[in-house]
Backbone as JSON Lines, residues from 0, in Angstrom:
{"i":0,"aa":"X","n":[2.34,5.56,26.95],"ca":[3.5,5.82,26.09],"c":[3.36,7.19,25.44]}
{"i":1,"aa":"X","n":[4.48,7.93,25.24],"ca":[4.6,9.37,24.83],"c":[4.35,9.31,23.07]}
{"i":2,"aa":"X","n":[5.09,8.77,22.6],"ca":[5.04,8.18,21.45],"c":[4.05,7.57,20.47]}
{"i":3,"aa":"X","n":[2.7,8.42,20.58],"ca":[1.78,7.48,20.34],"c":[1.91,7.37,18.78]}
{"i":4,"aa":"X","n":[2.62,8.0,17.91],"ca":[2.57,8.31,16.41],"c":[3.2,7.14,15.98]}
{"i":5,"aa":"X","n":[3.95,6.09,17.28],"ca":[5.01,5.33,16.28],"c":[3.88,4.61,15.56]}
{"i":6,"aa":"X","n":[2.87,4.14,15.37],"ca":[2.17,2.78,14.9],"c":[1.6,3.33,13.26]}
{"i":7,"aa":"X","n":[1.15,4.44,13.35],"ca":[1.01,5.27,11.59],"c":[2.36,5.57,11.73]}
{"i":8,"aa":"X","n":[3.37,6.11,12.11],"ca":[4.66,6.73,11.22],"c":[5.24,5.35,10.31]}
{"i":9,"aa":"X","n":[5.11,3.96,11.15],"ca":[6.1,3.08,10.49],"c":[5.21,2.36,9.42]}
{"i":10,"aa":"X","n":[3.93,2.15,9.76],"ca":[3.1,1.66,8.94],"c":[3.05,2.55,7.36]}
{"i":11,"aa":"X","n":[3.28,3.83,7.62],"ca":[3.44,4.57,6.43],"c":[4.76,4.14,5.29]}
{"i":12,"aa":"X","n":[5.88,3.84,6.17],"ca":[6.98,3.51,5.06],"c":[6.34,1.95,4.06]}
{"i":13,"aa":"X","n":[6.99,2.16,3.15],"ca":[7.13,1.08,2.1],"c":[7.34,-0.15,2.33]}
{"i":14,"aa":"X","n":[6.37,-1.1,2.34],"ca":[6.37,-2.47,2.39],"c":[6.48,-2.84,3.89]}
{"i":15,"aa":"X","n":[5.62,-2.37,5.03],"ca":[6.13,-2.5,6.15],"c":[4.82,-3.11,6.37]}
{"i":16,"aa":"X","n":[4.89,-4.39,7.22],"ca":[3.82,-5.14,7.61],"c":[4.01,-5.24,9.37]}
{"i":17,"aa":"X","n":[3.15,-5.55,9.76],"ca":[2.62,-5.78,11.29],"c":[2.1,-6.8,11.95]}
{"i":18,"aa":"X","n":[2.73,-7.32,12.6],"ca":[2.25,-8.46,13.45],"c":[2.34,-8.32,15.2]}
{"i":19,"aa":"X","n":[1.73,-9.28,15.79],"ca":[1.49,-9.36,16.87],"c":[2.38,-10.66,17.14]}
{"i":20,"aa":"X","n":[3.51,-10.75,18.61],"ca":[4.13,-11.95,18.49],"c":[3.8,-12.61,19.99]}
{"i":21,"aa":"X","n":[2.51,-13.23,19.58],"ca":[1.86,-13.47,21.22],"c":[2.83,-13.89,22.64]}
{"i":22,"aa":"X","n":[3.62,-14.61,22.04],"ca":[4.55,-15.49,22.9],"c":[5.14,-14.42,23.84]}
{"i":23,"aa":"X","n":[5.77,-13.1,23.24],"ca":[6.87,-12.24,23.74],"c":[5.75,-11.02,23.95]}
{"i":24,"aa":"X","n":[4.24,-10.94,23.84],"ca":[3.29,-9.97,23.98],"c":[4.16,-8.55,22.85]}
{"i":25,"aa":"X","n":[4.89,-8.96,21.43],"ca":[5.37,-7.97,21.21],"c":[5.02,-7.54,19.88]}
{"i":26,"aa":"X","n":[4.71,-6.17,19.52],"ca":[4.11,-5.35,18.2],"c":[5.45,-5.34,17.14]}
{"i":27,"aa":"X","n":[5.38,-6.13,16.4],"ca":[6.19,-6.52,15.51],"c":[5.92,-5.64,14.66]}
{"i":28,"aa":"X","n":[7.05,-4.76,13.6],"ca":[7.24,-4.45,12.61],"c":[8.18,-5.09,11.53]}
{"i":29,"aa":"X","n":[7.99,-4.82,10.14],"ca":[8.81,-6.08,9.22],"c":[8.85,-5.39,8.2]}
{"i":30,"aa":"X","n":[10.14,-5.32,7.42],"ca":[10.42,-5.41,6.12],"c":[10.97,-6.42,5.21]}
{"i":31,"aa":"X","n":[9.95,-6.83,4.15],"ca":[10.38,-7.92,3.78],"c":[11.15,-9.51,4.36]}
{"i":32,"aa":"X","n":[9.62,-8.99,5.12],"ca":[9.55,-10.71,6.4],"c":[10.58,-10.27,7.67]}
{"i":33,"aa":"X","n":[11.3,-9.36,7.64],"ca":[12.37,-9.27,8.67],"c":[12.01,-8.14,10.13]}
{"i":34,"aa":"X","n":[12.27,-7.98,11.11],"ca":[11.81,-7.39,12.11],"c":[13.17,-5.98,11.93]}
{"i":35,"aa":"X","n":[12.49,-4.96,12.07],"ca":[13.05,-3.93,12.33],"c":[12.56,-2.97,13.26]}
{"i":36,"aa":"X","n":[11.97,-3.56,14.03],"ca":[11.21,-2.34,15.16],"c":[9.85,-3.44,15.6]}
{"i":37,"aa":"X","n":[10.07,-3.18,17.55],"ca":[8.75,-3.56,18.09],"c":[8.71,-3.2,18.97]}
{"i":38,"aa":"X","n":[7.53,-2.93,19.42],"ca":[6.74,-2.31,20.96],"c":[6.78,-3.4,21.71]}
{"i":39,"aa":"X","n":[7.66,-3.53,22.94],"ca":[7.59,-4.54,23.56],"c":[6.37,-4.28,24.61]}
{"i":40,"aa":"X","n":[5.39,-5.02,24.65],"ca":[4.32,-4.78,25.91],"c":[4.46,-5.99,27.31]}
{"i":41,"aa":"X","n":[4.19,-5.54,28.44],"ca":[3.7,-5.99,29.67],"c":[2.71,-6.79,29.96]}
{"i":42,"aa":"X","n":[2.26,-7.32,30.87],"ca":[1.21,-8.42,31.02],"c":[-0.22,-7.23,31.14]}
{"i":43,"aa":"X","n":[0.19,-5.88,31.35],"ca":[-0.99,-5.42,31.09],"c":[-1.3,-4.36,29.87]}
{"i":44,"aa":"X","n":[-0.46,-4.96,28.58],"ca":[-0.03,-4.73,27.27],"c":[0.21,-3.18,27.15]}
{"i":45,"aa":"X","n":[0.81,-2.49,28.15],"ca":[1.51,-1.14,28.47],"c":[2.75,-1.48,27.71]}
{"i":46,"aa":"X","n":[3.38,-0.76,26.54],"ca":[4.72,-0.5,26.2],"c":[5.72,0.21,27.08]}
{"i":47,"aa":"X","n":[6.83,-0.99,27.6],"ca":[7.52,-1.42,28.44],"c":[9.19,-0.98,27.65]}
{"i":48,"aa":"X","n":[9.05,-0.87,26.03],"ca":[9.97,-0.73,26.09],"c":[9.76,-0.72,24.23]}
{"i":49,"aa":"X","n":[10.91,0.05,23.03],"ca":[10.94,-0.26,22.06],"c":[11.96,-0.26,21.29]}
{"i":50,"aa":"X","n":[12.09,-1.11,20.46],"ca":[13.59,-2.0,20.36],"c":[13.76,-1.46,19.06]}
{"i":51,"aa":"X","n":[14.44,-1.19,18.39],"ca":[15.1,-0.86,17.0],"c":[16.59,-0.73,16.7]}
{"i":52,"aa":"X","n":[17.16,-1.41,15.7],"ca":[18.3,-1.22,15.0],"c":[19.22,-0.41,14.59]}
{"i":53,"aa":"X","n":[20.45,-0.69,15.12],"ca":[21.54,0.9,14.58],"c":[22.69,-0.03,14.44]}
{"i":54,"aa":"X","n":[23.7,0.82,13.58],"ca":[25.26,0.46,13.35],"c":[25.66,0.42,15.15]}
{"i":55,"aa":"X","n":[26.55,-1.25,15.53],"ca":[26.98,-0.69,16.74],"c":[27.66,0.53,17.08]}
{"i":56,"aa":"X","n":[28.17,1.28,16.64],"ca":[29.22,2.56,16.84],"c":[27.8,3.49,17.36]}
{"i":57,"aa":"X","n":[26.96,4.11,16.41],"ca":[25.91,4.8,16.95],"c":[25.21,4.74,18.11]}
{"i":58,"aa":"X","n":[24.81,3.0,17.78],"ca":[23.99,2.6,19.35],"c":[24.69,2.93,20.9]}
{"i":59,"aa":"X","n":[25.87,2.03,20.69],"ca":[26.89,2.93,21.79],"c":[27.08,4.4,22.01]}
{"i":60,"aa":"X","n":[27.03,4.92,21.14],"ca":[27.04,6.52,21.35],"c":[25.95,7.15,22.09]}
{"i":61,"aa":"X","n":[24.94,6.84,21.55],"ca":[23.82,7.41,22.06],"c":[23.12,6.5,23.43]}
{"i":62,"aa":"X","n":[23.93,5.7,23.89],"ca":[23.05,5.02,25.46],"c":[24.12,5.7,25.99]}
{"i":63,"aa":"X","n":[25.36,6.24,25.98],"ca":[26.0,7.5,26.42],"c":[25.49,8.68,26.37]}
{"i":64,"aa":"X","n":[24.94,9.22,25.73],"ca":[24.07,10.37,25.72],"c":[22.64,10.37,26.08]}
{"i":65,"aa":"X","n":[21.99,9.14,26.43],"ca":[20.54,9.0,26.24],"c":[20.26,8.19,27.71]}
{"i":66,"aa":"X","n":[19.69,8.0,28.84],"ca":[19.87,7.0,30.01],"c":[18.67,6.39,29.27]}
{"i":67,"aa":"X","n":[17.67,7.17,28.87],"ca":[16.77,6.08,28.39],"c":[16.28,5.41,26.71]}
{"i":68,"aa":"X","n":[17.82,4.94,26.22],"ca":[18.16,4.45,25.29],"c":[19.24,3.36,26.14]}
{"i":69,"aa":"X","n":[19.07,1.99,25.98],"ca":[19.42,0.9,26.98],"c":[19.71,-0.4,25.63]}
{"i":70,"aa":"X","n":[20.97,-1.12,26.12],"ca":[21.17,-2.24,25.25],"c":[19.57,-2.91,25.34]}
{"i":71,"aa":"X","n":[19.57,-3.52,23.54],"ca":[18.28,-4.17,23.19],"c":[17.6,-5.64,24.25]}
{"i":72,"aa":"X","n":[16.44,-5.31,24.39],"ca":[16.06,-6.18,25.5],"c":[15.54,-7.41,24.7]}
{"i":73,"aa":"X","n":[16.27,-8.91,24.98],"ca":[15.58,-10.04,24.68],"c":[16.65,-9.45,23.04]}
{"i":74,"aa":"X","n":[17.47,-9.17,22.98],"ca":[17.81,-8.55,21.59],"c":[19.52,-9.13,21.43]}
{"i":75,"aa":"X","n":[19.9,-9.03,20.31],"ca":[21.4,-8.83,20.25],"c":[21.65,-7.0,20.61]}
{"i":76,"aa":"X","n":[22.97,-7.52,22.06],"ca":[22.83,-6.2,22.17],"c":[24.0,-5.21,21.75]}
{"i":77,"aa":"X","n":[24.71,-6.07,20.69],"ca":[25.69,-4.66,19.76],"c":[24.62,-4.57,18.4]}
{"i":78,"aa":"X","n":[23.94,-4.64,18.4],"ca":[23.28,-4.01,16.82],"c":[21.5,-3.51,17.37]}
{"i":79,"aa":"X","n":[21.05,-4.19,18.49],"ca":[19.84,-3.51,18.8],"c":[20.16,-2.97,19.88]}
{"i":80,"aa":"X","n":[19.32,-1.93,20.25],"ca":[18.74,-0.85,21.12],"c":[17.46,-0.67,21.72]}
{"i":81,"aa":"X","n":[17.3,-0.68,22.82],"ca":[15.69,-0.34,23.54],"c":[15.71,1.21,24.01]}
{"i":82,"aa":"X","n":[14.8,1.31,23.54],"ca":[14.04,2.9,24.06],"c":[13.08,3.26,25.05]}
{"i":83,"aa":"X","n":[12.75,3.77,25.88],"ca":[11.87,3.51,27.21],"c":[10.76,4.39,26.53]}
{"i":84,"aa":"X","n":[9.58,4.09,26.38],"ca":[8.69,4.61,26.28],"c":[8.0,5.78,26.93]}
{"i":85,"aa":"X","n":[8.58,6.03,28.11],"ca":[8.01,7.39,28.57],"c":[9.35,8.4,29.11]}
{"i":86,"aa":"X","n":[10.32,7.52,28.35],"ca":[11.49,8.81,28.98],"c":[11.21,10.06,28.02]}
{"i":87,"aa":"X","n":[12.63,10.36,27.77],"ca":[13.2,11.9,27.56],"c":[13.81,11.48,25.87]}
{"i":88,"aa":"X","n":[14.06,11.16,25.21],"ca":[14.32,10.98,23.98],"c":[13.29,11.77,22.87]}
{"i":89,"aa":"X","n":[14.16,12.85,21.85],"ca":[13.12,13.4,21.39],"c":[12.4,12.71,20.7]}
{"i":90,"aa":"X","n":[11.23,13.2,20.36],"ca":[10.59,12.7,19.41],"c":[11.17,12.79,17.76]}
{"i":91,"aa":"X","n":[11.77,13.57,17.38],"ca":[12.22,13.5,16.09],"c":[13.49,12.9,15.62]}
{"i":92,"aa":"X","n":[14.51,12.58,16.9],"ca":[15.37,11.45,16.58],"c":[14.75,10.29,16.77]}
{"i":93,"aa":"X","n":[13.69,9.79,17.77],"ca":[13.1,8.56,17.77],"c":[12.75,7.98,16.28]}
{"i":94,"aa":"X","n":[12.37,9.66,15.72],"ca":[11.91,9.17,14.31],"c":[13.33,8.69,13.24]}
{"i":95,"aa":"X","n":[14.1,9.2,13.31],"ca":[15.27,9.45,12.71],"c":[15.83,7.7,12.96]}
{"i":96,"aa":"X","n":[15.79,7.4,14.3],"ca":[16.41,6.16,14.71],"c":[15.71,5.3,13.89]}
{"i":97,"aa":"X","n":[14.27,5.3,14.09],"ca":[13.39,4.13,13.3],"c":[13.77,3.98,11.89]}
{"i":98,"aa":"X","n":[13.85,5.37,11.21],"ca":[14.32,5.49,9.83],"c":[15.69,4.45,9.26]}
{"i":99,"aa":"X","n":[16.7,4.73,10.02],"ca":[17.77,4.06,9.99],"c":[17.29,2.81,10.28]}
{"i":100,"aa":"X","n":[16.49,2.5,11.66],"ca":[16.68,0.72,11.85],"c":[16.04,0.11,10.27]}
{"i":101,"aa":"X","n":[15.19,0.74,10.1],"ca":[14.54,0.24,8.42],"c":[15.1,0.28,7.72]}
{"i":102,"aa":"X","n":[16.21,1.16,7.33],"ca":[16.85,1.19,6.42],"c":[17.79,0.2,6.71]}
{"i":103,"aa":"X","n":[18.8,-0.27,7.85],"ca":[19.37,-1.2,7.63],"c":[19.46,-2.43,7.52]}
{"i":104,"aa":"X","n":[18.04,-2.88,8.06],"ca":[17.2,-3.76,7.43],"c":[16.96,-4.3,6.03]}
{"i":105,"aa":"X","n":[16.65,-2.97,5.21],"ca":[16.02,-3.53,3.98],"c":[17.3,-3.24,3.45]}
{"i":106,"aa":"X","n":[18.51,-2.97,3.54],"ca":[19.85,-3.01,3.12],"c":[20.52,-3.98,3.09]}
{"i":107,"aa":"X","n":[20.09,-5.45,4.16],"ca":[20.78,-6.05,4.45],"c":[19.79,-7.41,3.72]}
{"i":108,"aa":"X","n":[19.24,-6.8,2.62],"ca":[18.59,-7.6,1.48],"c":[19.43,-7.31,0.22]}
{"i":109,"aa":"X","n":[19.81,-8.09,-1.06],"ca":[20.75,-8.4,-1.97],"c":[19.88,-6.43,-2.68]}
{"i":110,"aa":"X","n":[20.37,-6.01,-3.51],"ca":[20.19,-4.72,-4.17],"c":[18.53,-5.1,-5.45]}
{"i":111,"aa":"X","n":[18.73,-6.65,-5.83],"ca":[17.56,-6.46,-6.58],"c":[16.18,-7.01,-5.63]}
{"i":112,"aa":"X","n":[17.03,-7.9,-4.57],"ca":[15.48,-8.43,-3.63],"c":[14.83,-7.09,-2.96]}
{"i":113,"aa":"X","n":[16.04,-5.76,-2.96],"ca":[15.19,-4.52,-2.18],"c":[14.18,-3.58,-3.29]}
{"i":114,"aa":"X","n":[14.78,-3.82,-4.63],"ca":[14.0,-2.85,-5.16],"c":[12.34,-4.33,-5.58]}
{"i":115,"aa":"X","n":[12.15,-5.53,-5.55],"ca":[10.86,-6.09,-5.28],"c":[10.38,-6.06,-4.48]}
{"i":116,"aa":"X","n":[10.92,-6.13,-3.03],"ca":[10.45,-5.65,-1.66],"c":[9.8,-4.43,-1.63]}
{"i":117,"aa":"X","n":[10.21,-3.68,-2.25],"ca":[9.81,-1.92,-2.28],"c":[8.99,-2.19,-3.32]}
{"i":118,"aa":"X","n":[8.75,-2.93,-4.18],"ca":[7.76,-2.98,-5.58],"c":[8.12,-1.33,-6.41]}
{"i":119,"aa":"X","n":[9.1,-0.89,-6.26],"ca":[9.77,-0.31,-7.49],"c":[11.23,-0.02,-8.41]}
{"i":120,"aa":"X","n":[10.88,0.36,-9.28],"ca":[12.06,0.06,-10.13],"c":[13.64,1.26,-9.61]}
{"i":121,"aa":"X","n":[14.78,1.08,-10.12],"ca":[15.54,1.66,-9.42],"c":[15.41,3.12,-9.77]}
{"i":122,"aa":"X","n":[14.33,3.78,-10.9],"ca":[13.85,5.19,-10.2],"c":[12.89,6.06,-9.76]}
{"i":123,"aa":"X","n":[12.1,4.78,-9.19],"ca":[11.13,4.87,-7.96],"c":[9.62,4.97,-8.9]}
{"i":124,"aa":"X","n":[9.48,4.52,-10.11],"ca":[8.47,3.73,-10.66],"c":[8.04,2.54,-9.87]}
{"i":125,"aa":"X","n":[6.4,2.8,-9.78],"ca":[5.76,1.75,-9.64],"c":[5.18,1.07,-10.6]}
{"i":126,"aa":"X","n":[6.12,-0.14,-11.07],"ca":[5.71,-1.1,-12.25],"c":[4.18,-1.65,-12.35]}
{"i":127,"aa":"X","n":[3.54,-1.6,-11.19],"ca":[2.19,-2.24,-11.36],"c":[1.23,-1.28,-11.47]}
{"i":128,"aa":"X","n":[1.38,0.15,-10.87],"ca":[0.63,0.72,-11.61],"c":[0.64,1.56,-13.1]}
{"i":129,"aa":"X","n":[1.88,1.03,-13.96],"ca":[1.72,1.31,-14.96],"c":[1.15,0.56,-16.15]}
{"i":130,"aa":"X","n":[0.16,1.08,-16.74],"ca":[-0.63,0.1,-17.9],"c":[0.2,-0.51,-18.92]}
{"i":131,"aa":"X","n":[1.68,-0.86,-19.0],"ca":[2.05,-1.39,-20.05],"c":[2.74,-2.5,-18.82]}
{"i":132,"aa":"X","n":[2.19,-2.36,-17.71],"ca":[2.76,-3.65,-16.77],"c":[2.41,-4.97,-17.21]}
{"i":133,"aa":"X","n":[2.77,-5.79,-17.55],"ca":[2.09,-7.33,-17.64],"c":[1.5,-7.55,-19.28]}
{"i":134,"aa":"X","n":[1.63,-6.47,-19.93],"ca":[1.29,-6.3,-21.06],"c":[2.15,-6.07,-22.08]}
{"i":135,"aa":"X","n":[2.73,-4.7,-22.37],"ca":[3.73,-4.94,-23.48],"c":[5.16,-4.72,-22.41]}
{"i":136,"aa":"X","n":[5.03,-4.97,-21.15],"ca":[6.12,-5.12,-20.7],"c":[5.99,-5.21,-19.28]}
{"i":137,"aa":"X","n":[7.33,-6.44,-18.99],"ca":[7.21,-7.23,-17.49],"c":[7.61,-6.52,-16.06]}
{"i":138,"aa":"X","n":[8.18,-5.3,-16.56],"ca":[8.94,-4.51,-15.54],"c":[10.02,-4.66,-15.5]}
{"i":139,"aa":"X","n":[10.62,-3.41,-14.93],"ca":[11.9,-3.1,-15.04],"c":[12.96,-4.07,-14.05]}
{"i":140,"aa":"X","n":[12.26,-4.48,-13.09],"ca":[12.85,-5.39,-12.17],"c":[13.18,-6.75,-12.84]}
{"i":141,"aa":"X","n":[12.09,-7.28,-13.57],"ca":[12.05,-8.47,-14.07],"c":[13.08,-8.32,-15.75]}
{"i":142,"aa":"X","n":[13.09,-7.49,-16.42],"ca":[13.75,-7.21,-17.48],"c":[15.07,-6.84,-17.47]}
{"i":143,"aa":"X","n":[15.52,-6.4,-16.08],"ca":[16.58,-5.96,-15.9],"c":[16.85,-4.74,-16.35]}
{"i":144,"aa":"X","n":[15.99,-3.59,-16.58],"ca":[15.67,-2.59,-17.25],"c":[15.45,-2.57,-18.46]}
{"i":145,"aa":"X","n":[15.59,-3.69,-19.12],"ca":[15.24,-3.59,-21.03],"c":[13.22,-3.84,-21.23]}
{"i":146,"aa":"X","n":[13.37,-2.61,-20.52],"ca":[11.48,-2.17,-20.7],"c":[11.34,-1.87,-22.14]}
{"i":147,"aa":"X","n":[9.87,-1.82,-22.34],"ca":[9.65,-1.68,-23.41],"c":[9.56,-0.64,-23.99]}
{"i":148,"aa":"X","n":[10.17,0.57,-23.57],"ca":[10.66,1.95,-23.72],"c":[12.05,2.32,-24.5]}
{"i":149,"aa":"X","n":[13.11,1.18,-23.58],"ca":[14.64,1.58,-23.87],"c":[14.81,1.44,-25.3]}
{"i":150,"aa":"X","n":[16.01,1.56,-25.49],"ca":[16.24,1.14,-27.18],"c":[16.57,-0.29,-26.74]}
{"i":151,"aa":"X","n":[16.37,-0.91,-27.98],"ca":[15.36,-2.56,-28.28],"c":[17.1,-3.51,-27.7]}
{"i":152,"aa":"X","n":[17.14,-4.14,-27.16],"ca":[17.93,-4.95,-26.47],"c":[18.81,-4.52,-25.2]}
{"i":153,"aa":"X","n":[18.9,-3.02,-24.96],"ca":[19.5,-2.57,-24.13],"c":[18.85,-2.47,-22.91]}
{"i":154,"aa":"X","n":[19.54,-1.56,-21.61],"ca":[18.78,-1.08,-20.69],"c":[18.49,0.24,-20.72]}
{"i":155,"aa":"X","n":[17.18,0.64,-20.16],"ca":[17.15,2.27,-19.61],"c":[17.88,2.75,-19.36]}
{"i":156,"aa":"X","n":[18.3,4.35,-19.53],"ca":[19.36,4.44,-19.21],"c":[19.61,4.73,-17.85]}
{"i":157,"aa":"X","n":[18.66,5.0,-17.21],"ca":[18.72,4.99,-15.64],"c":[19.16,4.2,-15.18]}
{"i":158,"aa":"X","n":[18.67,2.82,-15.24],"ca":[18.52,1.45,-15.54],"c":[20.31,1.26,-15.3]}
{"i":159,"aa":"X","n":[20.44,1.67,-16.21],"ca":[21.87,1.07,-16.64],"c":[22.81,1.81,-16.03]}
{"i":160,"aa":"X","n":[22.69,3.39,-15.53],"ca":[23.68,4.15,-14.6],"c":[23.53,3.5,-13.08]}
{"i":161,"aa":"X","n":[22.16,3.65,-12.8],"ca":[21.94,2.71,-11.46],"c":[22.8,1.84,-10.99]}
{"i":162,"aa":"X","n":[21.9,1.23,-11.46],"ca":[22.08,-0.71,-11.22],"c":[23.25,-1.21,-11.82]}
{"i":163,"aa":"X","n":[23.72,-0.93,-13.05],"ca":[24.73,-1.41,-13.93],"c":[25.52,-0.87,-13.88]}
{"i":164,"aa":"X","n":[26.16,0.4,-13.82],"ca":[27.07,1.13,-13.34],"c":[27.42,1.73,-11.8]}
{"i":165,"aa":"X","n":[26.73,2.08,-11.46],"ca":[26.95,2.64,-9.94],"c":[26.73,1.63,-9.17]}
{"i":166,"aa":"X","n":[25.91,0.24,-9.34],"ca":[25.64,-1.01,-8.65],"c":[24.83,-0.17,-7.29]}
{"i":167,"aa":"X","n":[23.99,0.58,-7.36],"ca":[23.3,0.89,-6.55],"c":[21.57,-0.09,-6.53]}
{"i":168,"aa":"X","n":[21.32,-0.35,-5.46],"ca":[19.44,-0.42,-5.19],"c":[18.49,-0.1,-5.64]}
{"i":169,"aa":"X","n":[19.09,1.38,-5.76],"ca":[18.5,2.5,-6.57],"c":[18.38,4.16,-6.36]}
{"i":170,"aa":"X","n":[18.09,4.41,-7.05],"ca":[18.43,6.08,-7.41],"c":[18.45,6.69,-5.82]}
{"i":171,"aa":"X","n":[18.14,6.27,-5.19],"ca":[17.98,6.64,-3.72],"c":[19.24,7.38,-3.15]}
{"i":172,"aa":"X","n":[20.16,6.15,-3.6],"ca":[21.4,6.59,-2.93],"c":[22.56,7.27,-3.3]}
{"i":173,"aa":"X","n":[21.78,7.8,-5.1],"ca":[22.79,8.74,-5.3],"c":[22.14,10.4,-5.05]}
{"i":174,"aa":"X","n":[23.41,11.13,-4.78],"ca":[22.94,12.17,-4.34],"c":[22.71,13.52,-5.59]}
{"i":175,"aa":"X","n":[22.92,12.89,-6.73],"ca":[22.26,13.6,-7.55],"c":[20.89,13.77,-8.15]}
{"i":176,"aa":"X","n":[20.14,12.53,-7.55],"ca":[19.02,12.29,-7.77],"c":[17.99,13.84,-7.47]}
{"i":177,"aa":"X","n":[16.9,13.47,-8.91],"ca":[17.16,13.77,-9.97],"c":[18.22,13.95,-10.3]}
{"i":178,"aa":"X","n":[19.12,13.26,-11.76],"ca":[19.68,13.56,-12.28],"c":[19.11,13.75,-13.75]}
{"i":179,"aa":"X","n":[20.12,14.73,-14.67],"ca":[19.88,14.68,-15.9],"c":[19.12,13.33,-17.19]}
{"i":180,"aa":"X","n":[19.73,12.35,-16.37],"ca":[19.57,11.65,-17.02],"c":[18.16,11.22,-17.27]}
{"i":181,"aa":"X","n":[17.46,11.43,-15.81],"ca":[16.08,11.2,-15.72],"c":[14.92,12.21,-16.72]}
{"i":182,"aa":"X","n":[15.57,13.49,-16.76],"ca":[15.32,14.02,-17.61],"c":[15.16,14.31,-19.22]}
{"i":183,"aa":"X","n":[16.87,13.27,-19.55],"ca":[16.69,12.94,-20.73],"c":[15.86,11.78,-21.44]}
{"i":184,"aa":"X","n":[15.14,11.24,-20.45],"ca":[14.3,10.07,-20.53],"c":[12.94,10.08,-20.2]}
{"i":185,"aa":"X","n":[12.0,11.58,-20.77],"ca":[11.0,12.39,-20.41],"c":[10.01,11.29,-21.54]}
{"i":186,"aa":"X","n":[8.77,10.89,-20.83],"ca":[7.25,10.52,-22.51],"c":[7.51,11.75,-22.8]}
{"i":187,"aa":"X","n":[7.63,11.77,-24.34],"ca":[7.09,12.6,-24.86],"c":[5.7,13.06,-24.93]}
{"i":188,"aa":"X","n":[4.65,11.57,-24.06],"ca":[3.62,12.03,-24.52],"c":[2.73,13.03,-23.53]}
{"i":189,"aa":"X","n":[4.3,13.33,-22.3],"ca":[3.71,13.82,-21.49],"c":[3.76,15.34,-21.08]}
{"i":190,"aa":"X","n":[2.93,16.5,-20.94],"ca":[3.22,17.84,-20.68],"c":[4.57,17.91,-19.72]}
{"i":191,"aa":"X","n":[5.1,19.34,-19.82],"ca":[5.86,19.59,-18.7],"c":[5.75,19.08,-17.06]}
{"i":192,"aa":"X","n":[4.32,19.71,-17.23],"ca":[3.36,19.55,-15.45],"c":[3.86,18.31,-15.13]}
{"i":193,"aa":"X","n":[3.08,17.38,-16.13],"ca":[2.57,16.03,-15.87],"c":[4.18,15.55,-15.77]}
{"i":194,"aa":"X","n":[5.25,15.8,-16.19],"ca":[6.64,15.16,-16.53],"c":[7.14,15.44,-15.06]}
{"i":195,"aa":"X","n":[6.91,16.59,-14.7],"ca":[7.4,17.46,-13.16],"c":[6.86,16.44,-12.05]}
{"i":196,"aa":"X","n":[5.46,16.76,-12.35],"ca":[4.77,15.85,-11.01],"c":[5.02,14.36,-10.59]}
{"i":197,"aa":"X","n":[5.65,13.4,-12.0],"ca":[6.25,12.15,-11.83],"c":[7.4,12.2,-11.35]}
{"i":198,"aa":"X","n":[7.8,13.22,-11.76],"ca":[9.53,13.32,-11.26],"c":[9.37,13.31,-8.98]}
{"i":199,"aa":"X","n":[8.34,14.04,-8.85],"ca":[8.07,14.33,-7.72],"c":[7.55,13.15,-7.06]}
{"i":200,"aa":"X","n":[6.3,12.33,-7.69],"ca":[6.19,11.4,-6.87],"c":[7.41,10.15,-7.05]}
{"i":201,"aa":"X","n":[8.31,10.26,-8.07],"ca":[9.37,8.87,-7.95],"c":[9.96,9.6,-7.06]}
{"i":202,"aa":"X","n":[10.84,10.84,-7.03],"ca":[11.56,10.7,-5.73],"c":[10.9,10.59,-4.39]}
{"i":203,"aa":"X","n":[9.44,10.9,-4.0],"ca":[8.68,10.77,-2.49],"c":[8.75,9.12,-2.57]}
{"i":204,"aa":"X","n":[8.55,8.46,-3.57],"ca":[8.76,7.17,-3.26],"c":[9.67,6.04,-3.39]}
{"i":205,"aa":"X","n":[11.0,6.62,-3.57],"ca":[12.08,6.41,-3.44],"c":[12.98,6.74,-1.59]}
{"i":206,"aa":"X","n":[12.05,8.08,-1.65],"ca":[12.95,7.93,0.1],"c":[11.55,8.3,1.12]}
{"i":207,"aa":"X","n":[10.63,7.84,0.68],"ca":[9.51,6.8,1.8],"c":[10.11,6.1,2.7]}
């Protein structure tokens, strides 16, 4: 197989687990228990073929443009797609495709089961590694944003443009992200640097 990067590229996204599905000899990928990508293997466990998810309109488009992009094998074949492992498909839409099949996957989970699936809050805080987790406060997921930060009965205000107003997943999908708002909601107890560099890792782990 040409492709040898797929097994670290997908393992790298957020909450993505791996199994083996002996029956069908096939390399299962999963978000939040659900299959979004697998290496189908042969009786002499050679990848034969790899299956991932698209809007039907796309998938059709591209087995028109692609001979070795083929309705999904063993698959529903208006929403999956098979990819031949040693054709002609670049490598950086392969990547692009996988991106999407994951994403419509973990989309097609309710807006608060995706931000626990992802284990962060809607602006790409990780609640467990923060020390007031479990302590002076349950997380933003579980509180509905009334952390122990916001003003005392309300939500964050992220919190509350997000989720409560824009009814988004999370900050992900707006395209102002960073926005001001995130800004107006700086620790004080924290330097510029240190305020910058969080800002940097919530958005890398927001579109992980």
């Amino acid at each position: 197989m040409r492709y040898t990067w797929i097994d670290e590229y997908l393992l790298k996204k957020r909450a993505v687990t791996k199994d083996l599905q002996e029956s069908w000899n096939w390399i299962r990928y999963h978000v939040g228990g659900k299959m979004f990508a697998a290496i189908c293997l042969g009786e002499d466990n050679v990848p034969y073929y790899i299956n991932l998810k698209l809007e039907p309109e796309e998938g059709e488009f591209l087995r028109g443009q692609y001979p070795d992009i083929v309705p999904g094998y063993y698959s529903n074949k208006q929403h999956w797609n098979s990819v031949k492992p040693d054709g002609e498909v670049p490598d950086d839409l392969l990547k692009d495709l996988l991106d999407k099949s994951y994403r419509l996957v973990l989309e097609g989970f309710s807006k608060k089961r995706q931000r626990e699936i992802l284990g962060l809050s809607c602006c790409g805080t990780e609640c467990s590694g923060c020390g007031a987790y479990g302590n002076m406060c349950k997380g933003c997921n579980e509180a509905q944003g009334k952390v122990f930060h916001a003003p005392r009965g309300k939500a964050c205000p992220i919190y509350q443009c997000s989720v409560g107003k824009s009814k988004l997943a999370t900050c992900a999908s707006c395209e102002k992200m960073p926005c001001e708002i995130w800004r107006q909601t700086r620790d004080p107890e924290l330097s510029q640097e240190e305020f910058e560099a969080g800002i940097v890792s919530r958005v890398e782990n927001l579109r992980g």
